[in-house]
C-alpha positions in Angstrom: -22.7 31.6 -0.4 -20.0 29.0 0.6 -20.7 27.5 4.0 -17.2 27.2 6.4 -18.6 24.8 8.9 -17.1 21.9 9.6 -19.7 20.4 11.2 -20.5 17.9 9.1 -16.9 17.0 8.9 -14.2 15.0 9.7 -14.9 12.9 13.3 -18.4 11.6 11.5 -16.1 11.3 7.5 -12.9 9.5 9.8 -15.1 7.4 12.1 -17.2 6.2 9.0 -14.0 5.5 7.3 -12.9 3.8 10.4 -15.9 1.3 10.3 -15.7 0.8 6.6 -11.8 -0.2 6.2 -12.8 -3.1 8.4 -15.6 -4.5 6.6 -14.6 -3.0 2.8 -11.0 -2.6 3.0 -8.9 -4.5 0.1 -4.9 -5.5 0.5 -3.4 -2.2 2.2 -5.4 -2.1 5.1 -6.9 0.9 4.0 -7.6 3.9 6.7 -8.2 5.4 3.7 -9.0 9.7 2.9 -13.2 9.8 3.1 -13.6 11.3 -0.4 -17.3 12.3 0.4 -19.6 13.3 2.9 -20.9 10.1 4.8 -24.9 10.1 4.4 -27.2 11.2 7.3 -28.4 8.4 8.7 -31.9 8.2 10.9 -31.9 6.0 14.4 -34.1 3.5 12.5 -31.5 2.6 9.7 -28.7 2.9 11.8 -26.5 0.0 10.9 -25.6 -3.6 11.5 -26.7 -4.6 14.8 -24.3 -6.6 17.1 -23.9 -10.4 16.8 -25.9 -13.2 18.9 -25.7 -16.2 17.0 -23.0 -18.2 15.4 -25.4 -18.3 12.4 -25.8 -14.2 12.5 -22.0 -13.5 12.5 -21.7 -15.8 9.3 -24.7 -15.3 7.5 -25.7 -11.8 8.0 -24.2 -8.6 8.5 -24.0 -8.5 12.2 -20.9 -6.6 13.7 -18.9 -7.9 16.7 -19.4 -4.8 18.6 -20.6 -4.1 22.4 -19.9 -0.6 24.0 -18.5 1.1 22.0 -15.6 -1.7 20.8 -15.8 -3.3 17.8 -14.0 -6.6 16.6 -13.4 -7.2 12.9 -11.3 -9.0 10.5 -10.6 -10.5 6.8 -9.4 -13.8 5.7 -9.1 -14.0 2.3 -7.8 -17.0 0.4 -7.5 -18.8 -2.9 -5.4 -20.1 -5.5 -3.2 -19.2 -8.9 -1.5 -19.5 -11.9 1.2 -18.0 -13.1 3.8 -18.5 -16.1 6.5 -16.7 -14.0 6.2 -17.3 -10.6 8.1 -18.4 -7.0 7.6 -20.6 -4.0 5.1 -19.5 -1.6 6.3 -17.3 1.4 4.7 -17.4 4.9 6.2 -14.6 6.2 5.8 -12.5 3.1 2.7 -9.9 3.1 1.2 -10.7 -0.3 2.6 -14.7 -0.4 2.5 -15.0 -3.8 4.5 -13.7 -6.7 1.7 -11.7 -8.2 3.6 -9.2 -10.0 6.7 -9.8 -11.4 9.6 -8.1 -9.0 7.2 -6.2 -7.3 8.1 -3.4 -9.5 11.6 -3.5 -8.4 15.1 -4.8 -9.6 16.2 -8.2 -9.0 13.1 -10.2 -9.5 13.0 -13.6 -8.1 10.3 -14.5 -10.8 11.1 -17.7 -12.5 9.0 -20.4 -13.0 5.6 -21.8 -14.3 2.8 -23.3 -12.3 -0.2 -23.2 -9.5 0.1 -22.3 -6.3 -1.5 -20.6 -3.3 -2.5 -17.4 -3.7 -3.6 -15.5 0.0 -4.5 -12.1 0.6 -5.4 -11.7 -3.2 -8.2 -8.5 -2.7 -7.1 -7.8 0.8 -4.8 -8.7 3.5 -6.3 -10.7 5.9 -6.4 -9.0 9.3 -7.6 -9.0 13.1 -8.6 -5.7 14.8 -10.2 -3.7 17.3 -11.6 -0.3 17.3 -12.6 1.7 19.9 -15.1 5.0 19.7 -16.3 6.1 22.8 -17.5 9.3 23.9 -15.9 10.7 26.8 -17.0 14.7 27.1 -20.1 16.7 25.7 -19.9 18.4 22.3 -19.4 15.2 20.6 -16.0 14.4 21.9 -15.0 11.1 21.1 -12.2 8.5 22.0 -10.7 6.8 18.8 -8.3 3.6 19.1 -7.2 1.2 16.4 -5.2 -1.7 16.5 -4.6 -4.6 14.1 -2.6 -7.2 13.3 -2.0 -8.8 9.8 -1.9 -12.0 8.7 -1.2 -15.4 6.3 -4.3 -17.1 6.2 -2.3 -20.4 5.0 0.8 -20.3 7.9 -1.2 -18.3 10.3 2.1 -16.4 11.0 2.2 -12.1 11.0 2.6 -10.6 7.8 7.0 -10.0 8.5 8.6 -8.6 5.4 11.9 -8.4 7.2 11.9 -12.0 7.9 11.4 -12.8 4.5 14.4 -10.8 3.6 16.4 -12.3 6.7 15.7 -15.6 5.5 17.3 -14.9 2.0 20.7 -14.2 3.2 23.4 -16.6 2.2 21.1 -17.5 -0.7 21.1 -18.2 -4.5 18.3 -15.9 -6.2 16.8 -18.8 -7.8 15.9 -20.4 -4.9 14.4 -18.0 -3.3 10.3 -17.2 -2.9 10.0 -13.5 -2.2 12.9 -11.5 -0.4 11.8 -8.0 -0.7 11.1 -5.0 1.5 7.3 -3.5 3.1 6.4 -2.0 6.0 4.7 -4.8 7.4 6.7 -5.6 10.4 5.8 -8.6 12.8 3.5 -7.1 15.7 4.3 -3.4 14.1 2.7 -4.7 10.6 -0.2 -2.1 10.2 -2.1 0.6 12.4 -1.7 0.5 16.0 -3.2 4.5 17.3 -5.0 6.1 19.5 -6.4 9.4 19.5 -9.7 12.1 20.0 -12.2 13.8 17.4 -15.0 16.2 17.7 -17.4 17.1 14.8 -16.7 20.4 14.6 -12.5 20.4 15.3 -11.8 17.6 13.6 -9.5 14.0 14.3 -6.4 13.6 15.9 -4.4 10.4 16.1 -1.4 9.2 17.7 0.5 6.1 16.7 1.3 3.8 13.8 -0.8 4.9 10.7 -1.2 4.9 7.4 0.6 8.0 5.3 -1.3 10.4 3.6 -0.1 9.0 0.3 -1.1 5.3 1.2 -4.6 6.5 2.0 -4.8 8.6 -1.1 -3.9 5.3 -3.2 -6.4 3.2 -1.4 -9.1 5.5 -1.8 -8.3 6.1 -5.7 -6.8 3.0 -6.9 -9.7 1.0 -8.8 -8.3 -2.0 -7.5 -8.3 -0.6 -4.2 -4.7 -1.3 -3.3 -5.0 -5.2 -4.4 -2.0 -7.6 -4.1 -2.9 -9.4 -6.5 -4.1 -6.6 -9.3 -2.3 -3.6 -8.2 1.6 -3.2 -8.4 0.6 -0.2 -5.4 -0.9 -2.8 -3.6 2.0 -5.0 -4.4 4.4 -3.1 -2.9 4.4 0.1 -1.0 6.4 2.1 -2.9 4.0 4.6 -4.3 2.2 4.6 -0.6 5.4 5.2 0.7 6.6 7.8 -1.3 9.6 6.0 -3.0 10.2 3.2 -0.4 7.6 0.6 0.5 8.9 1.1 4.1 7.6 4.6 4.5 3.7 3.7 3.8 3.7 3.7 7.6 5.0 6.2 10.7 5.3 4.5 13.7 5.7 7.5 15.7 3.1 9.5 13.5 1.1 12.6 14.6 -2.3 12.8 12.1 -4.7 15.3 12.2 -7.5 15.6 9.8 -10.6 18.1 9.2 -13.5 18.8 6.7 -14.7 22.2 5.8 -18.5 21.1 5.5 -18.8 18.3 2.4 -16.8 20.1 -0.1 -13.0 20.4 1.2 -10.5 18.7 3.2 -7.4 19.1 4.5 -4.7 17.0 6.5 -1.2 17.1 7.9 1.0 14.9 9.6 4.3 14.0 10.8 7.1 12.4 12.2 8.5 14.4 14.4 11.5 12.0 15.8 14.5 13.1 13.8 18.2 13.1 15.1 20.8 10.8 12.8 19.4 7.9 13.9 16.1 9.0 16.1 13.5 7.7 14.5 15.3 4.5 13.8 15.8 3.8 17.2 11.9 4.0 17.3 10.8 1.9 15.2 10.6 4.5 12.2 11.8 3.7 9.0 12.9 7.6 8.6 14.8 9.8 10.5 11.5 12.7 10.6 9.4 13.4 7.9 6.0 15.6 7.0 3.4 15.3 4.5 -0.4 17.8 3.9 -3.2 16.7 1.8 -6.0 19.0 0.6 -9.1 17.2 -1.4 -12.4 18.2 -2.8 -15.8 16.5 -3.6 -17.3 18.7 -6.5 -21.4 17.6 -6.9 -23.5 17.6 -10.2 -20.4 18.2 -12.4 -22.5 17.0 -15.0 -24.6 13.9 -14.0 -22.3 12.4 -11.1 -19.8 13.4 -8.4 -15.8 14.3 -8.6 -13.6 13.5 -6.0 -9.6 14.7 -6.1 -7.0 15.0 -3.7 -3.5 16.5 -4.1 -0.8 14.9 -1.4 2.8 16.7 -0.9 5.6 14.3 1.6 9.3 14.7 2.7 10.7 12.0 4.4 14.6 12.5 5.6 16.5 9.7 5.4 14.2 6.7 4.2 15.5 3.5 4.6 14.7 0.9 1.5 16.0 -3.1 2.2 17.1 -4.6 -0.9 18.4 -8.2 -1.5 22.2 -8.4 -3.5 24.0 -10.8 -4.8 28.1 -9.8 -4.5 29.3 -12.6 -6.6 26.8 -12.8 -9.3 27.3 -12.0 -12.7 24.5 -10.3 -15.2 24.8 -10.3 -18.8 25.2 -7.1 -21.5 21.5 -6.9 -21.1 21.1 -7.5 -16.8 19.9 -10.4 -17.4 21.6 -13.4 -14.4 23.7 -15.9 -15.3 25.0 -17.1 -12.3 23.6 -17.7 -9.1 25.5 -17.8 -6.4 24.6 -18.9 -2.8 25.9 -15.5 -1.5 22.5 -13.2 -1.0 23.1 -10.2 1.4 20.7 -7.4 2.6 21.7 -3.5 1.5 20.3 -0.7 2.8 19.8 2.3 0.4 19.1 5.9 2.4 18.1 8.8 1.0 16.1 11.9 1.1 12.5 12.1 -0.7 9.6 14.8 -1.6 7.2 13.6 -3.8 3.7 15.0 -4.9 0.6 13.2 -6.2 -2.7 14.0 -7.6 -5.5 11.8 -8.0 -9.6 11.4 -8.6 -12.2 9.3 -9.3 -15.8 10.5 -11.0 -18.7 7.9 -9.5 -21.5 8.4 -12.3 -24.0 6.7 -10.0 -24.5 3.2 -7.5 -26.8 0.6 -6.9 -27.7 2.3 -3.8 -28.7 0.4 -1.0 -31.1 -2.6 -1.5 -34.6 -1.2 -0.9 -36.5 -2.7 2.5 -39.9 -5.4 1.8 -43.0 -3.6 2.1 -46.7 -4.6 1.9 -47.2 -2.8 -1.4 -45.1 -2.9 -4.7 -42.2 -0.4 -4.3 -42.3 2.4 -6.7 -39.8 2.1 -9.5 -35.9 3.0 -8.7 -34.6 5.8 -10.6 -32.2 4.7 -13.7 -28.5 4.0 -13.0 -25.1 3.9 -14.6 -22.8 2.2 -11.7 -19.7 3.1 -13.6 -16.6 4.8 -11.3 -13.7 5.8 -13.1 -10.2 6.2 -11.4 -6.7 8.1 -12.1 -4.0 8.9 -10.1 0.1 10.5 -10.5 2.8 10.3 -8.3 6.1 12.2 -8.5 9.1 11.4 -6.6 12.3 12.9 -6.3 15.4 10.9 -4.6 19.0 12.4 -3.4 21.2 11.7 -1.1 20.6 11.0 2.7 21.2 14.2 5.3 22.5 11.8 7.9 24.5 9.0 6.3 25.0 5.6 8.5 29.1 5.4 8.0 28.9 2.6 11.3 25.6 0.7 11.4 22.2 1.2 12.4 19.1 -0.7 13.4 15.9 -1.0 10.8 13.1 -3.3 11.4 15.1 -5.0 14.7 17.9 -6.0 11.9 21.8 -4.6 12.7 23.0 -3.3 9.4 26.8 -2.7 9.2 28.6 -0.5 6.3 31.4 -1.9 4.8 33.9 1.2 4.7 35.2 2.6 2.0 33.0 4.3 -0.6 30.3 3.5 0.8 27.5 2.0 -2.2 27.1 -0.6 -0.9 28.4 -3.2 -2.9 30.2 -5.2 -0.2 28.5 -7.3 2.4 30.1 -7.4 5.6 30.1 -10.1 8.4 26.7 -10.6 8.9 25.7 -9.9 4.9 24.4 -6.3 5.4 25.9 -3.2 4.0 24.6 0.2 3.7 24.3 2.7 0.4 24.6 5.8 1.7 25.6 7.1 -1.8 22.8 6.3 -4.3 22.1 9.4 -6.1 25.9 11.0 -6.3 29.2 10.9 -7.8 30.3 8.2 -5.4 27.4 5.4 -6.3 29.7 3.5 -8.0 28.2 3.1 -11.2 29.6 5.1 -14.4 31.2 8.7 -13.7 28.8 9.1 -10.9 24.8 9.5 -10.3 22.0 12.1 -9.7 19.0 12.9 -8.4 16.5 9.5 -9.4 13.0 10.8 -10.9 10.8 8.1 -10.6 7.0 8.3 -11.1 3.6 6.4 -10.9 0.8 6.6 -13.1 -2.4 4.5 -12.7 -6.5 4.6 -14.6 -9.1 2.0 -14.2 -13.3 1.9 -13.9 -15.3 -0.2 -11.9 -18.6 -0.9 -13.0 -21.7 -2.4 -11.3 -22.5 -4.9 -13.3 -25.8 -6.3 -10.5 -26.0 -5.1 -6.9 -23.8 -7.5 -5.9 -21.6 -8.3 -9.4 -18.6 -5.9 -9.9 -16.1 -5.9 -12.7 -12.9 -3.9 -12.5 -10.3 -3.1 -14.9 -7.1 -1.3 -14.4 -3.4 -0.2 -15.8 -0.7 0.7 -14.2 3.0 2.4 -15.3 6.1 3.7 -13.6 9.1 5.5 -15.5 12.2 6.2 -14.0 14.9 8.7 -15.5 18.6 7.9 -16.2 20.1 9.0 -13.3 23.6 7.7 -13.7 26.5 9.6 -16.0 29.0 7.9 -18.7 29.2 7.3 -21.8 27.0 5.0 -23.6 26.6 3.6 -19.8 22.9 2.9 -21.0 23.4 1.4 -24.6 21.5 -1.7 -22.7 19.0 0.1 -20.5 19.2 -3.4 -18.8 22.3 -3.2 -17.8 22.1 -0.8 -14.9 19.3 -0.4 -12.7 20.3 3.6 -12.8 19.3 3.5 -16.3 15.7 4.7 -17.6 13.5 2.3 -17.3 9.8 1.5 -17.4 7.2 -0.9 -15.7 3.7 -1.8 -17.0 0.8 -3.7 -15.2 -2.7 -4.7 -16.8 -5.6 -6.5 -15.0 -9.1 -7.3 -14.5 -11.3 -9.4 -11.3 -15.0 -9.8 -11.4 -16.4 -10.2 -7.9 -19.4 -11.3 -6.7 -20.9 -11.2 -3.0 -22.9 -14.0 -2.2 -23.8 -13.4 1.1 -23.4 -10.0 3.2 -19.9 -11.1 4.7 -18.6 -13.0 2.0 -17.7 -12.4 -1.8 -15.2 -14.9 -4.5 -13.5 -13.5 -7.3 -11.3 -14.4 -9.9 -9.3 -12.6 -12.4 -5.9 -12.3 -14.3 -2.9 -9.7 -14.2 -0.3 -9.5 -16.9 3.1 -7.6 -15.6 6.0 -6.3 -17.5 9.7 -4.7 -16.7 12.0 -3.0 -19.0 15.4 -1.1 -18.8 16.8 0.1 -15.7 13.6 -1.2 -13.6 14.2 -5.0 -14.7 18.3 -5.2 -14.1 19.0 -8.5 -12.1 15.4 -10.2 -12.7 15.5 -13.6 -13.6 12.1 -13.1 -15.7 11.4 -9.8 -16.4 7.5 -10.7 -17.0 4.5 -12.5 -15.9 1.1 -13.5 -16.1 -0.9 -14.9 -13.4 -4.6 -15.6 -13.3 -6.3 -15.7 -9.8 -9.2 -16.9 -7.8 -10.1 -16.9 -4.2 -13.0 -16.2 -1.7 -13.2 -13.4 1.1 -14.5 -13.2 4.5 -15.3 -10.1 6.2 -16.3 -9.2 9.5 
């Protein structure tokens, strides 16, 4: 008979996951989906215990924690090289050019060399958490907030700045002008909220979508910078725009039905045509549900899937553009003029993704010293395999921006007229509110864009503390504009079809219970509609670095 209790659910799965995106979270910051039932744990093997020394908090696995609150963090830092890369950018999430474009048009991609290469496996961070009970039955006070970092500058991970600092630029001079949702002070989780083992978590705040946390929990890579082109950029986590990966005036509530099913919804409630702008959102409302399962002994491991459905009204996606320059038959740049602007694209979105992994077995956890010899350990096969697809579906805004509007504390004017965007106006914005219709000003007109993700990779154990990961990545993306033979060059127009490919592999080794190095290479490739305006449309990069987490 199916048991319906929740009690081993979601406040002991969220609060676990809580606790382990600070110590085992990789670029995204995960607050990643739990995609099992946390073990039961006895009072004797409870956990880390809290730091006393300087020694202990580098050298063992004490936690800074005292009543309830918990300090934590991640630097993680190294070096590259890569055959097609850019200057390092401080304000810039990722730093480095890892992947070429970031999956996007107009790459900035150019040249050969080494460089600094921060935030590699994860983005360094600074946080607290907070659990605390505060009422019998196991009710619980949950708080998060966290702040995101370049371990090199020391400045907050600002994507906008980056882009603000491009304007009135040549694209070949540029490091990394592209959009995130990593915002200055706003540039990760910031929430507070309750949870009870029986009725589940409910949080209030900045947060992670449901479709970020699905990627982190099912990408191999575990949403890398450096490996990952989801990690790269947040446009599968965001559901089309790399913006939308995070609400800041989300509503989240999650529950589990014992350890076999879960379900979650949350929203954005603050709509209006410019609402949830004008706090901070980078949509004007949107919704999203997940529902997952863990199936046991489906042969000799465990299956974990979750299916994840998002609308978001009126996204907002920054883009750099170049007014004066001109591209070749093929989209290829052959001038560069100092004349960079930012453009605003809106539009409607509904996506839906599926993904799983199957864990054939672990390590386990190391076995304690004991007088006697310790019986043998059962046989293992460490080997996790991962997959994952996205679908997303883009039209036309419901509330287009014909004045100007506020994203990310920037003022973005529209130039008049038709409205694509394609003029910058006095201080080198302009909006698109037009993208996907007769009136996007490529061709006879445009549709509805069909872009989607696909993504497989395995992770094997290679020692307890020895991992090796390998992973590929691909996004397609329809024709969406009309004319005849508009697409004879696929190049030519970034409406045309157009696909993106990413290969890679890192070994890692931890050394020491805080601290791991790894090193690894990723090969990345753009074709058709997805590489118009890049100056390379490829690159290869091999990575190193060292990690500390606490």
């Amino acid at each position: 008979m199916v048991n319906f209790s929740m009690r081993a659910g979601i406040p002991a799965a969220a609060i676990a996951a809580l606790a382990s995106c600070a110590t085992t979270a990789l670029a995204a910051d995960m607050d990643a989906m739990v995609t099992k039932a946390p073990p039961v744990v006895s009072a004797a093997a409870a956990g880390p215990s809290s730091c006393t020394t300087l020694y202990g908090f580098f050298l063992t696995d004490c936690q800074l924690i005292w009543y309830g609150v918990r300090f934590y963090g991640t630097v993680d830092l190294g070096g590259l090289y890569q055959t097609h890369g850019t200057p390092f950018d401080k304000n810039f999430p990722t730093g480095a050019s890892y992947i070429v474009g970031a999956g996007g048009t107009g790459a900035t991609n150019r040249t050969a060399g080494w460089g600094l290469a921060p935030n590699a496996l994860s983005q360094s961070n600074v946080g607290v958490e907070i659990k605390e009970p505060v009422a019998p039955g196991g009710w619980t006070f949950v708080a998060r907030g966290e702040l995101a970092f370049d371990p090199y500058s020391g400045l907050l991970a600002n994507a906008p700045q980056a882009l603000q600092d491009a304007k009135g630029t040549a694209q070949n001079t540029e490091a990394l002008p592209f959009d995130s949702s990593r915002w200055g002070w706003l540039n990760t989780n910031q929430y507070v909220g309750l949870s009870q083992p029986f009725w589940g978590t409910l949080t209030f705040g900045r947060q992670n979508t449901l479709q970020l946390d699905e990627i982190n929990a099912y990408d191999a890579m575990g949403g890398s910078y450096a490996f990952s082109p989801i990690g790269y950029s947040g446009k599968a986590g965001g559901s089309g725009d790399t913006e939308d990966a995070r609400w800041t005036t989300a509503i989240k509530y999650r529950v589990n039905f014992g350890d076999w099913l879960r379900i979650g919804v949350m929203g954005q409630p603050i709509g209006g045509s410019n609402g949830g702008y004008n706090s901070y959102n980078p949509n004007n409302g949107a919704i999203a549900g997940n529902i997952g399962t863990d199936i046991r002994h489906l042969g000799p491991g465990l299956l974990s899937m979750d299916v994840v459905g998002t609308y978001e009204r009126d996204a907002v996606n920054i883009s750099a553009m170049y007014p004066g320059q001109v591209l070749n038959a093929t989209g290829t740049p052959l001038t560069f003029p100092a004349d960079a602007a930012l453009k605003a694209t809106l539009s409607n979105q509904a996506t839906v993704s599926v993904a799983g992994k199957y864990s054939f077995g672990s390590w386990g956890p190391e076995q304690p010293l004991v007088a006697k010899a310790p019986t043998a350990p059962p046989p293992v096969f460490p080997l996790t395999l991962y997959a994952g697809y996205e679908w997303i579906q883009f039209s036309n805004p419901s509330d287009p921006q014909n004045t100007s509007f506020i994203d990310d504390g920037f003022t973005f004017n529209n130039s008049g007229g038709v409205n694509h965007g394609s003029i910058a106006t006095a201080n080198l914005t302009s909006i698109n509110n037009n993208a996907f219709n007769s009136l996007c000003g490529t061709g006879t007109g445009c549709g509805n864009e069909i872009f989607q993700v696909f993504w497989a990779g395995a992770k094997y154990g290679i020692t307890r503390d020895l991992d090796i990961t390998g992973a590929y990545y691909e996004y397609f993306q329809n024709q969406f504009v009309n004319g005849v033979g508009i697409c004879v060059n696929p190049g030519a127009h970034s409406q045309c079809a157009g696909t993106f490919q990413v290969y890679s592999a890192v070994l890692d080794w931890r050394f020491l219970p805080k601290w791991d190095t790894y090193v690894g290479v990723v090969y990345s490739i753009a074709e058709g509609g997805i590489s118009n305006g890049d100056i390379q449309n490829n690159n290869l990069a091999g990575v190193g670095g060292v990690r500390f987490r606490f």
